[in-house]
N, C-alpha and C positions, 0 to 999 in steps of 0.2 A: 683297542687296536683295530677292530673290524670296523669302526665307524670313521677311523684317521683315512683305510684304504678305500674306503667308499668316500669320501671327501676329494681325494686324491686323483680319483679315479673320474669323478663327475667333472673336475676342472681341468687336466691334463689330459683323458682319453679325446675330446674333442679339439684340443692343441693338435695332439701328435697325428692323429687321423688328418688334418688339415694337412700339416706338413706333410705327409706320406702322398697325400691326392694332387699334392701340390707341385714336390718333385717326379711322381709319375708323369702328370700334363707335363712338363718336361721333358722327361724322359720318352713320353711316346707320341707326345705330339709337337713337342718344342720346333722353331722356326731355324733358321741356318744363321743368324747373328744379327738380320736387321729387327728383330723385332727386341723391345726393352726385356720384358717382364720373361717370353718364353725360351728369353736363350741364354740365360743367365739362369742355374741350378739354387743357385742361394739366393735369389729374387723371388722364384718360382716357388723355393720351398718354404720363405718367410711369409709371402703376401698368400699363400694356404695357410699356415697358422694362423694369418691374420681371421682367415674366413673361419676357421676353425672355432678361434676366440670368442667370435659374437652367436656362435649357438650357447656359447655360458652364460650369458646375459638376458635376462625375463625377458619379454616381450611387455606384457603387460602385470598389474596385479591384481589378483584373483577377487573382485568383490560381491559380497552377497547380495541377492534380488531381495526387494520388498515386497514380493506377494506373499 
């Protein structure tokens, strides 16, 4: 069980943290309606999860030196 919430937790915590920074920028700095992304709450708080998303994803993989 403690290994499913730690699974859980490594690919959901950086979703929802996106989402949450995402409708913030929103919320406290969003534009008066000419802007697409900042004035729209559900634009705002999808394309932060979006950002959110790609911290779950490796960068690179890990491989060992020959010396």
């Amino acid at each position: 069980m403690n290994l499913l919430f730690k699974k859980i937790f490594k690919y959901l915590l950086p979703i929802a943290a996106g989402g949450i920074i995402g409708y913030s920028y929103y919320y406290f700095i969003g534009c008066s309606g000419t802007c697409a992304i900042q004035s729209n709450p559900y634009l705002s708080t999808i394309y932060g999860m979006a950002a959110g998303a790609i911290f779950i994803f490796p960068s690179k993989e890990k491989t060992e030196s020959l010396k």
